[in-house]
Residue frames relative to the residue before (quaternion, step in Angstrom):
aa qw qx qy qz dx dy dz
X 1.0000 0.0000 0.0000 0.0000 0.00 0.00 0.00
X 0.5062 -0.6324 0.4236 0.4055 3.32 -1.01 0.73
X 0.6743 0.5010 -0.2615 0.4754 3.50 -1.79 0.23
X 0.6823 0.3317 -0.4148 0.5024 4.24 0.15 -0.80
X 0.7100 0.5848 -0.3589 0.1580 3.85 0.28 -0.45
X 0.5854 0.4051 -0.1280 0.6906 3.24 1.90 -0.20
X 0.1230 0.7777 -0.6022 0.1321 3.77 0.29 0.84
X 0.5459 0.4434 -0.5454 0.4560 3.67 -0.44 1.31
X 0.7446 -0.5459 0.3050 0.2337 3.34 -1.76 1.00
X 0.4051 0.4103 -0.5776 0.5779 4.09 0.95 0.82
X 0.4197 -0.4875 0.7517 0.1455 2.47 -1.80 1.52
X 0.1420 -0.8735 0.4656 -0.0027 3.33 -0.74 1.05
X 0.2907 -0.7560 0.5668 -0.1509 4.05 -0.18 1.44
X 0.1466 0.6920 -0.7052 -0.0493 3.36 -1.23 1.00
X 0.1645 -0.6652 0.6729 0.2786 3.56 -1.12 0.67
X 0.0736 -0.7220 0.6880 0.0054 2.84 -1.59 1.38
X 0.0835 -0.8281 0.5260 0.1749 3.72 -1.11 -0.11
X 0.8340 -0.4214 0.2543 0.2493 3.64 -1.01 0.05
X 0.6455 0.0628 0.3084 0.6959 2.39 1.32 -2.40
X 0.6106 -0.3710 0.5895 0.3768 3.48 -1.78 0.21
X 0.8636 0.3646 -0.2345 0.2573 2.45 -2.16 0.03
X 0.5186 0.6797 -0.3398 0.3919 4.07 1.11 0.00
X 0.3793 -0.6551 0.4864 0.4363 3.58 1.32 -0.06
X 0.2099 0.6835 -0.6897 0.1145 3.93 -0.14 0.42
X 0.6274 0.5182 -0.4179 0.4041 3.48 0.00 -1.38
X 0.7734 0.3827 -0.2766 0.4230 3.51 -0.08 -1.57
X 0.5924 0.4825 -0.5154 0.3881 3.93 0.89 -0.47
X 0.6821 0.6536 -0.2674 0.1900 3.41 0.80 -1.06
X 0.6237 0.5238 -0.2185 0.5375 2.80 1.80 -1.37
X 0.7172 0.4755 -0.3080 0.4057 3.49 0.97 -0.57
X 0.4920 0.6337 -0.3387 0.4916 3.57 1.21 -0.13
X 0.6705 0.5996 -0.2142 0.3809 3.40 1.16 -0.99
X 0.6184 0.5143 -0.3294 0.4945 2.80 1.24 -1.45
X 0.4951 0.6835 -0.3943 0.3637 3.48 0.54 -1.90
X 0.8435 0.3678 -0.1045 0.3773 3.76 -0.30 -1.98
X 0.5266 0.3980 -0.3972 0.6376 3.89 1.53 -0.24
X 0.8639 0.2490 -0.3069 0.3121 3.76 -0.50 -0.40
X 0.3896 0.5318 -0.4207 0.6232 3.24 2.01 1.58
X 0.5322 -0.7122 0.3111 0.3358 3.27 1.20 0.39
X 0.3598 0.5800 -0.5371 0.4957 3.63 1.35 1.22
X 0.4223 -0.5933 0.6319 0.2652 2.81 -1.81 1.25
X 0.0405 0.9460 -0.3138 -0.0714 4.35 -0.99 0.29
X 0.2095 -0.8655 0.4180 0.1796 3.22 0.10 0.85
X 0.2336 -0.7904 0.5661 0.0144 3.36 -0.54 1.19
X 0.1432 0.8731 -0.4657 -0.0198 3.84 0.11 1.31
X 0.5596 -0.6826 0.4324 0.1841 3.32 -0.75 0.76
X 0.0462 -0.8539 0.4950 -0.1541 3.54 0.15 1.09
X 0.3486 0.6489 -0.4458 0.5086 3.69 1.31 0.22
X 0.4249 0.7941 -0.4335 -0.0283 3.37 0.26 0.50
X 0.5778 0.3070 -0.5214 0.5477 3.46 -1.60 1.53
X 0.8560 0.1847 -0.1819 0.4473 3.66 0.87 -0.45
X 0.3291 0.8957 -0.2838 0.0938 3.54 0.84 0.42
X 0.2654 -0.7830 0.5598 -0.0558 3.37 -0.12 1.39
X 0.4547 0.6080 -0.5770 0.3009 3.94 0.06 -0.17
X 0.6413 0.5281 -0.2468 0.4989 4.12 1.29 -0.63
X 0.6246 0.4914 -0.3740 0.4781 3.03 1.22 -0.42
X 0.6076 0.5860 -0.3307 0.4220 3.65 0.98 -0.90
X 0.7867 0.4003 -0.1407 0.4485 3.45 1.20 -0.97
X 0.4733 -0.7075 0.4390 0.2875 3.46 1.46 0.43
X 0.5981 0.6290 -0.3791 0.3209 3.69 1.31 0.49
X 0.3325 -0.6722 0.6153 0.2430 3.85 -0.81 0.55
X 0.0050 0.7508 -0.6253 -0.2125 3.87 -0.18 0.18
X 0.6190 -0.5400 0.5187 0.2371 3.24 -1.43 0.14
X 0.7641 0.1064 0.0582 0.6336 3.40 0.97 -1.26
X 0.1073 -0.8396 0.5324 0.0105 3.42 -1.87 0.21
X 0.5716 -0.5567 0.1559 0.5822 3.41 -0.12 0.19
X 0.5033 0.6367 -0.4549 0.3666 3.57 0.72 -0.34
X 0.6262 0.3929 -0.3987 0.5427 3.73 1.09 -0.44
X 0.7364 0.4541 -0.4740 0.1640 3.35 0.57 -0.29
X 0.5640 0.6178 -0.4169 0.3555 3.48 1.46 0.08
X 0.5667 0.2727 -0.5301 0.5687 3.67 1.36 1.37
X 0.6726 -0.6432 0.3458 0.1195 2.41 -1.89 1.36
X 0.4839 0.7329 -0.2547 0.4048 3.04 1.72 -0.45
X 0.6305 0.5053 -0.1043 0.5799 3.49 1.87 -1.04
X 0.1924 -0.7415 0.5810 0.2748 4.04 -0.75 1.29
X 0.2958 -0.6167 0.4538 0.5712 3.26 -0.50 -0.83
X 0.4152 0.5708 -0.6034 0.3712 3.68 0.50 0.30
X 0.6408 0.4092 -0.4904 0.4259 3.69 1.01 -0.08
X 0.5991 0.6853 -0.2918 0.2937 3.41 0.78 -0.86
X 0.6617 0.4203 -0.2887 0.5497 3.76 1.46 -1.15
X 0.3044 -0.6480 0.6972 0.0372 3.05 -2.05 1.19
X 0.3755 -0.6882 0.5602 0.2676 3.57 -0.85 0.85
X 0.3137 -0.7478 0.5360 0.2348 3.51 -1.04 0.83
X 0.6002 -0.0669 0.1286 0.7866 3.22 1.42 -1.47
X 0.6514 -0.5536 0.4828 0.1902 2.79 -2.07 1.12
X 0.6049 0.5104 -0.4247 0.4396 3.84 -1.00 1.60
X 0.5536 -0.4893 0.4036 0.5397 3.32 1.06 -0.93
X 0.4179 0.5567 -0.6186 0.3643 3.48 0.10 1.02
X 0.0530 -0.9005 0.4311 0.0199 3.94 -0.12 1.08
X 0.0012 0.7944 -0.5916 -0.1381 3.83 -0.41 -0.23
X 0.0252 0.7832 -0.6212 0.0107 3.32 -1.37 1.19
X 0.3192 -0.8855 0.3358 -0.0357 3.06 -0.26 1.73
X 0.1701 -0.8227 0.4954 0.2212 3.60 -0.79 0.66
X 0.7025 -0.4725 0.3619 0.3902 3.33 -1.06 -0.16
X 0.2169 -0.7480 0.6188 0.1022 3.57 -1.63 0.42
X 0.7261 0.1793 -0.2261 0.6242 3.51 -0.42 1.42
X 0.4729 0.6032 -0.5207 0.3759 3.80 0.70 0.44
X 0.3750 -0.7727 0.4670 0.2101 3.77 -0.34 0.63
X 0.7163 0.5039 -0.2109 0.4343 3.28 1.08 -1.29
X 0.5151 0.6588 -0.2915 0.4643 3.56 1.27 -0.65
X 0.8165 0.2739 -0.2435 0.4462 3.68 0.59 -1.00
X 0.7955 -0.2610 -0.3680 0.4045 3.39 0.16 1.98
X 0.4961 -0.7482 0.4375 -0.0519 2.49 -0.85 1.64
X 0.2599 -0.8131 0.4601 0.2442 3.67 -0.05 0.84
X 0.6550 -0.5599 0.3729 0.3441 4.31 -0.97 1.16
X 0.6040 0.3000 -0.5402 0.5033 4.02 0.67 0.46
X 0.7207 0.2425 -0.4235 0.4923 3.89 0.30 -0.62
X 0.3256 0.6323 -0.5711 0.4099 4.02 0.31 0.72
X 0.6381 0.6787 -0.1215 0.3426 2.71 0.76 -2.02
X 0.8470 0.4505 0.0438 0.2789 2.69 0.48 -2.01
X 0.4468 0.6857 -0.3024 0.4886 3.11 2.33 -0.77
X 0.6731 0.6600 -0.1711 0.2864 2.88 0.49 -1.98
X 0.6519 0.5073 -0.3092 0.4712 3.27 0.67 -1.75
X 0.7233 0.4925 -0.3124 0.3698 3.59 0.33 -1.45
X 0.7365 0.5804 -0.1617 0.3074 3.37 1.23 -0.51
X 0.6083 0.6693 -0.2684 0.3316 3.10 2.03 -1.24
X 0.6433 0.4656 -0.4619 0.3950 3.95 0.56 -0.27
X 0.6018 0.6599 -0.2256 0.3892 3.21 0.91 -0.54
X 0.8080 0.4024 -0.1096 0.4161 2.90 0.95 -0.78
X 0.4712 0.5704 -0.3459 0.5770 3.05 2.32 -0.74
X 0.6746 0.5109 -0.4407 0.2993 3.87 0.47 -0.06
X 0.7418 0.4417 -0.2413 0.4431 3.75 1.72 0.27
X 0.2664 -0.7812 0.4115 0.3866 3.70 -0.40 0.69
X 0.6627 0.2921 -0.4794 0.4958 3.57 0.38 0.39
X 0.0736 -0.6224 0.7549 0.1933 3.68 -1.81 -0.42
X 0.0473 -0.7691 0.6368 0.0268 3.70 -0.59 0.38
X 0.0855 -0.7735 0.6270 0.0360 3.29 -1.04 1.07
X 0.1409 -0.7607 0.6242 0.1090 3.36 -0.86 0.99
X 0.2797 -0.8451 0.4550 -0.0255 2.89 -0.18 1.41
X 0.6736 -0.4326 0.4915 0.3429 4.25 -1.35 0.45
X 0.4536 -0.5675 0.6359 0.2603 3.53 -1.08 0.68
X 0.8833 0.0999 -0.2021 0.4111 3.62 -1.28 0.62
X 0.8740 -0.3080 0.2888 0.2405 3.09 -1.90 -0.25
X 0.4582 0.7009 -0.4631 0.2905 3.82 0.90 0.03
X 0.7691 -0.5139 0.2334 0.2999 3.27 -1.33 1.28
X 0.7663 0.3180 -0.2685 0.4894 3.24 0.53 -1.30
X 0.2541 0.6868 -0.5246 0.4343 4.19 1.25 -0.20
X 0.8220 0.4031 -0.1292 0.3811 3.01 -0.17 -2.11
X 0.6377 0.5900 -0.3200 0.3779 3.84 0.71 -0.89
X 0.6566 0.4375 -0.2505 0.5610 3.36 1.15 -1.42
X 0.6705 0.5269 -0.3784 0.3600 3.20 0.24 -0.87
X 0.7156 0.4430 -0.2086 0.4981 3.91 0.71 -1.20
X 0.5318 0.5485 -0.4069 0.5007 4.10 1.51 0.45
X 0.6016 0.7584 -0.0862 0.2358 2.89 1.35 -0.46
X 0.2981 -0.6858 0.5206 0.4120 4.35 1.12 0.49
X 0.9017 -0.0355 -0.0866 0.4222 3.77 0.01 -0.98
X 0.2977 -0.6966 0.5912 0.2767 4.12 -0.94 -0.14
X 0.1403 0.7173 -0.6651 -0.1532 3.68 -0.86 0.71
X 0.2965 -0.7029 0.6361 0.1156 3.09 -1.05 1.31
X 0.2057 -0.7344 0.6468 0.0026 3.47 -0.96 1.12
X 0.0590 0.7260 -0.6844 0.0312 3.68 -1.10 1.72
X 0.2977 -0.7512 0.4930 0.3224 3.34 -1.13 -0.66
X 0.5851 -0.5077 0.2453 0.5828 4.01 0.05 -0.31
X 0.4963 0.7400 -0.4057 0.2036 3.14 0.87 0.02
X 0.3745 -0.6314 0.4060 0.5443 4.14 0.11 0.92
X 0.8082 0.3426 -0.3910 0.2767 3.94 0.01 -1.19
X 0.6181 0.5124 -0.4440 0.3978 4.02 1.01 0.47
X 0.6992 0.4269 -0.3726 0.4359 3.25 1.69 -0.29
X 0.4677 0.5215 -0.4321 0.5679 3.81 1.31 0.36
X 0.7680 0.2604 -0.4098 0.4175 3.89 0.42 -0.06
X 0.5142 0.5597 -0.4532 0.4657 3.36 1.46 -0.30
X 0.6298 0.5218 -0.3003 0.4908 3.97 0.67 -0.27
X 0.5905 0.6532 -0.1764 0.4400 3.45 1.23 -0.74
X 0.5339 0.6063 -0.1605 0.5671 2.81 1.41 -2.49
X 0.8300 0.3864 -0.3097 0.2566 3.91 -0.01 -1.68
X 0.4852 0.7701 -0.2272 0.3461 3.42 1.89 -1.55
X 0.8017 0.3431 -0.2206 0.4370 3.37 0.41 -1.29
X 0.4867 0.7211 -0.3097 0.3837 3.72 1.34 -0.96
X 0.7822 0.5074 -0.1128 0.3435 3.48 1.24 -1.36
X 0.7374 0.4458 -0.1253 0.4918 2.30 1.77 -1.59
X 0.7908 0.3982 -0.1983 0.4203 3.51 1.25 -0.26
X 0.6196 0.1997 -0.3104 0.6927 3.41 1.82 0.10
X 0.4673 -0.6537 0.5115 0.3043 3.68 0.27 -0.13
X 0.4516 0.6836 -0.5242 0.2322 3.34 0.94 0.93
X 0.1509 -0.8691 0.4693 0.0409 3.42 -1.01 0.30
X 0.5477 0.5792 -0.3717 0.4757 3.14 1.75 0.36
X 0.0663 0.8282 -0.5081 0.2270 3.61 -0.52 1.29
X 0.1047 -0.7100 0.6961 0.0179 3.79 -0.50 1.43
X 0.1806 -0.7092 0.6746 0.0967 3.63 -1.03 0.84
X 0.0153 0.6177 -0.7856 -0.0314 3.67 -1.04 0.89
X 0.4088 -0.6239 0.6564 0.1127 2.97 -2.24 0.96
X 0.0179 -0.8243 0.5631 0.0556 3.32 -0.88 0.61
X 0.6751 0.2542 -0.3036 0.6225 3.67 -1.20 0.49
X 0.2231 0.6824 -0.6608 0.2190 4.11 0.10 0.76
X 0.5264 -0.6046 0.5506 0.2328 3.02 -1.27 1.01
X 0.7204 0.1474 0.2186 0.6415 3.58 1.37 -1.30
X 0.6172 -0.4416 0.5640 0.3256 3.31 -1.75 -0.14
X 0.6534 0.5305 -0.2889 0.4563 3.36 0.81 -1.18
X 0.7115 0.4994 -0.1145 0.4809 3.21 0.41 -1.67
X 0.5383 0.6775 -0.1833 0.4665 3.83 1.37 0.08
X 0.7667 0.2521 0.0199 0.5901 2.67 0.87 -1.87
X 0.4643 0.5351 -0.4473 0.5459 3.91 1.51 0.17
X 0.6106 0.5509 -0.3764 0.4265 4.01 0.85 -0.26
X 0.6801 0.5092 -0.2762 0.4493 2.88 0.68 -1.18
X 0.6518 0.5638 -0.3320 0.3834 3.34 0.69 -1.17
X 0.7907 0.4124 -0.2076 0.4021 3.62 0.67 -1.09
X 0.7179 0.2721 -0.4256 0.4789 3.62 1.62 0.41
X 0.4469 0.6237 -0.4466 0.4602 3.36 1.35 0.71
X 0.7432 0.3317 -0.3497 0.4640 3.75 1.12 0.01
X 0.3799 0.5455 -0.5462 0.5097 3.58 1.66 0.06
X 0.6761 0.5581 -0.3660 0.3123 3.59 0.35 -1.36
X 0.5367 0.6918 -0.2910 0.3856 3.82 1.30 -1.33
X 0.7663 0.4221 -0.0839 0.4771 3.30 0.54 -2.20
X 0.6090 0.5567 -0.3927 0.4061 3.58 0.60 -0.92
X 0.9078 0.2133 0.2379 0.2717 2.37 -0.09 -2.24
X 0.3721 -0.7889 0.3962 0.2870 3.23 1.19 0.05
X 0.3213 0.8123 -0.2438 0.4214 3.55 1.30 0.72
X 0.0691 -0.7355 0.6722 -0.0494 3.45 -0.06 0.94
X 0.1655 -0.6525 0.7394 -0.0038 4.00 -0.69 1.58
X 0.3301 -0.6729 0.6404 0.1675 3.16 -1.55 0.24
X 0.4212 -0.7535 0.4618 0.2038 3.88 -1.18 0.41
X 0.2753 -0.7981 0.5273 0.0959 3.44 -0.27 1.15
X 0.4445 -0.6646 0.4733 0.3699 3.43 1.15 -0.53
X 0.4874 -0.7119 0.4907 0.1217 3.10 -1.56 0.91
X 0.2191 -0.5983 0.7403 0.2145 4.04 -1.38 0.55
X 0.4519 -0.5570 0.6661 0.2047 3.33 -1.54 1.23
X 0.5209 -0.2577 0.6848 0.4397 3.48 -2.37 -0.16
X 0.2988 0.6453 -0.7031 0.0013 2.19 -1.74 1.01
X 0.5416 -0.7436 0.1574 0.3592 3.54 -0.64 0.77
X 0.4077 0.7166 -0.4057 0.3946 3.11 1.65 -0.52
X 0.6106 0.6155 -0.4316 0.2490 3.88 0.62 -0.92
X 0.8381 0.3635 -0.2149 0.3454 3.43 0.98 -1.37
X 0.6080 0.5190 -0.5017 0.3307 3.39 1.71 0.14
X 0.5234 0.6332 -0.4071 0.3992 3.21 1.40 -0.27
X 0.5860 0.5451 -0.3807 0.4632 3.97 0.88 -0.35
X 0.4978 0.5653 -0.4523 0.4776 3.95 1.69 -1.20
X 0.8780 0.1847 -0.1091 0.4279 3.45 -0.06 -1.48
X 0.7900 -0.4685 0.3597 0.1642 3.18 0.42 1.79
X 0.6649 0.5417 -0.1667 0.4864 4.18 0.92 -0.73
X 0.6122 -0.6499 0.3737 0.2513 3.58 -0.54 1.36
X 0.6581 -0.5284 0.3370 0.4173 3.66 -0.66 0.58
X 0.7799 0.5316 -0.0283 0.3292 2.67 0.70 -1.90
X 0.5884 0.7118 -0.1177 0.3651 3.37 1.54 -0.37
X 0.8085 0.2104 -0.1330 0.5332 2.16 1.37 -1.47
X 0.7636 0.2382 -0.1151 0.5891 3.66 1.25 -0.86
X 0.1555 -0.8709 0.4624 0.0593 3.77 0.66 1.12
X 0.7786 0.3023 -0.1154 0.5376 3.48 1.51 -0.93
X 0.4159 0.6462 -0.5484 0.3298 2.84 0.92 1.38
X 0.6904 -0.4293 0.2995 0.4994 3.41 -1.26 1.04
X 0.7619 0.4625 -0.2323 0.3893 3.97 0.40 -0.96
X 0.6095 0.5519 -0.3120 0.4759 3.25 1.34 -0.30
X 0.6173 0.5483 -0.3020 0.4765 3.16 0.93 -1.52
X 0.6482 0.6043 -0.2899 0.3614 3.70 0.95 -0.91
X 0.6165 0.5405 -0.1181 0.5602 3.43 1.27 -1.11
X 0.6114 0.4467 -0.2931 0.5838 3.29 0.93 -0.37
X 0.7859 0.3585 -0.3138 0.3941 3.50 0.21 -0.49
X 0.6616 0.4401 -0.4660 0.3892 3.57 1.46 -0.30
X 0.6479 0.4925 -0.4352 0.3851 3.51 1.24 0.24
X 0.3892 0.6497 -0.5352 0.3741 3.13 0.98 0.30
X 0.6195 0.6055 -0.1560 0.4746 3.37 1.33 -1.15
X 0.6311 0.4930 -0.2358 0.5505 3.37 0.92 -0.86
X 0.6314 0.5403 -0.3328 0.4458 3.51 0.73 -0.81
X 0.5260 0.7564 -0.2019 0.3324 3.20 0.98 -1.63
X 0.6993 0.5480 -0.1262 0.4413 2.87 0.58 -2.70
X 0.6948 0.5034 -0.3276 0.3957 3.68 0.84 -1.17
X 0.5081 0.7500 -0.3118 0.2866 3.54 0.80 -1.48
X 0.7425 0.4933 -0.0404 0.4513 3.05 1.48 -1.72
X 0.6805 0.4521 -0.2938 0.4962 3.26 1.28 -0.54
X 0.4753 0.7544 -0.3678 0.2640 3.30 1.47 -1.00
X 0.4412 0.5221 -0.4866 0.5441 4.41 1.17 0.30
X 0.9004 0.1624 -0.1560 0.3721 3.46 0.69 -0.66
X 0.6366 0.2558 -0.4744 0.5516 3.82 0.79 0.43
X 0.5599 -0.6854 0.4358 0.1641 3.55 0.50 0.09
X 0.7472 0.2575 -0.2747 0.5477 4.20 -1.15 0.57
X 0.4109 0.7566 -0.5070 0.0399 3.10 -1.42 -1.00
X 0.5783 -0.5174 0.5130 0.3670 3.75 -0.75 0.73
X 0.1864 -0.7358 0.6490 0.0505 3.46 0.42 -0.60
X 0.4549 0.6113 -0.5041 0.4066 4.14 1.36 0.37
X 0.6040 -0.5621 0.5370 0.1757 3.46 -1.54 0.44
X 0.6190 -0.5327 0.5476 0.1823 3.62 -1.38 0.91
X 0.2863 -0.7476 0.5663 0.1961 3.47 -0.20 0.10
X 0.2088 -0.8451 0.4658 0.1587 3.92 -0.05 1.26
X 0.5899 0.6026 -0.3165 0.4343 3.60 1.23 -0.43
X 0.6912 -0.4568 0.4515 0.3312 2.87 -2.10 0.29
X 0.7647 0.5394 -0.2253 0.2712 3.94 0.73 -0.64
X 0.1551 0.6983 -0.5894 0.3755 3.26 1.23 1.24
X 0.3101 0.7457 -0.5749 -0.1315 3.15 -1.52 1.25
């Protein structure tokens, strides 16, 4: 069942998608920020694995990655990189590592374990997770309390986002799923996506998804990927920020509720405005 594999106080979230090319990574990283400069410690973990690019976004060289952490020889207090000073954290994996991109359920297992105090010391955990359908995708993803599943309006991201949800259900029995739109022309035009894989999801699948809401185009996104510097950092009052901000508000929310069962928590608000810096 989803959620029992990660037992410690981070409300814990993987963003996963169908296909490439949907702008996950950069939502994730920007979600992070968003939920740290609400006064949440966060670990942002890089789950792309063999292809991971979340360092690239951050202009960072790490030293280490999770591949070191499967020797014992390796804490993981060596392994985290500070994004921003307070608790905003990033653990990075590797890029070009064959063995890394599926992992078999004892060195999962085994990841985790090395991982769980650590992590019990943040209220969020974000997993940026692999585009599509690959075992270990699906594994991480189904450890996970919530799934955002990132599509765009595009027909072939909403047929793998439906794909992405299908197998999840049908092969862990999960059924909890927040859908965020990205690259929206609009709000409207957002909330018309959603709508048309939330009734495949009905008929199919008997499956009632939920709507995380949607981040318009905007141009500010790719200059903020040039210079390497969180969205949110740099152009907080952009239409796409302002957007990102409000699905963590939601995320925050989502936690509030869970907060009987993982327990603690700042218990501080999301900032809903444009002045996050």
């Amino acid at each position: 069942m989803s959620g029992t594999n990660i037992p410690n106080k981070a409300a814990s979230f993987a963003v996963v998608s169908g296909k490439g090319g949907v702008g996950k990574t950069n939502l994730a990283l920007n979600l992070g920020y968003a939920l740290h400069r609400g006064g949440h410690r966060v670990l942002l973990m890089d789950c792309d694995l063999g292809l991971a690019n979340l360092d690239v976004l951050l202009g960072l060289t790490p030293d280490k990655n999770l591949q070191d952490l499967l020797s014992p020889d390796t804490r993981p207090d060596d392994v985290v990189v500070p994004i921003e000073p307070g608790g905003f954290d990033f653990l990075p994996s590797a890029s070009g590592v064959p063995e890394l991109i599926d992992l078999d359920e004892d060195v999962q297992a085994l990841l985790f374990e090395r991982l769980n105090a650590l992590i019990g010391g943040y209220d969020f955990l974000l997993l940026d997770l692999g585009a599509g359908i690959s075992r270990t995708v699906l594994r991480f993803a189904a450890m996970t309390r919530e799934r955002l599943v990132v599509i765009t309006p595009e027909p072939t991201s909403l047929t793998d986002g439906y794909a992405m949800i299908k197998v999840m259900l049908t092969s862990h029995g999960v059924r909890d799923f927040q859908v965020v739109v990205n690259m929206a022309a609009s709000a409207e035009e957002g909330k018309r996506s959603f709508e048309r894989l939330h009734a495949a999801c009905a008929r199919f699948l008997d499956l009632d998804i939920k709507y995380a809401g949607c981040v318009r185009s905007d141009p500010a996104v790719p200059r903020a990927v040039i210079r390497q510097t969180p969205l949110l950092k740099l152009a907080p009052g952009s239409d796409a920020g302002r957007d990102i901000l409000q699905i963590a508000v939601r995320m925050k929310r989502m936690r509030d509720a869970q907060l009987p069962e993982i327990g603690g928590g700042s218990g501080l608000d999301v900032p809903s405005g444009p002045n996050v810096q």
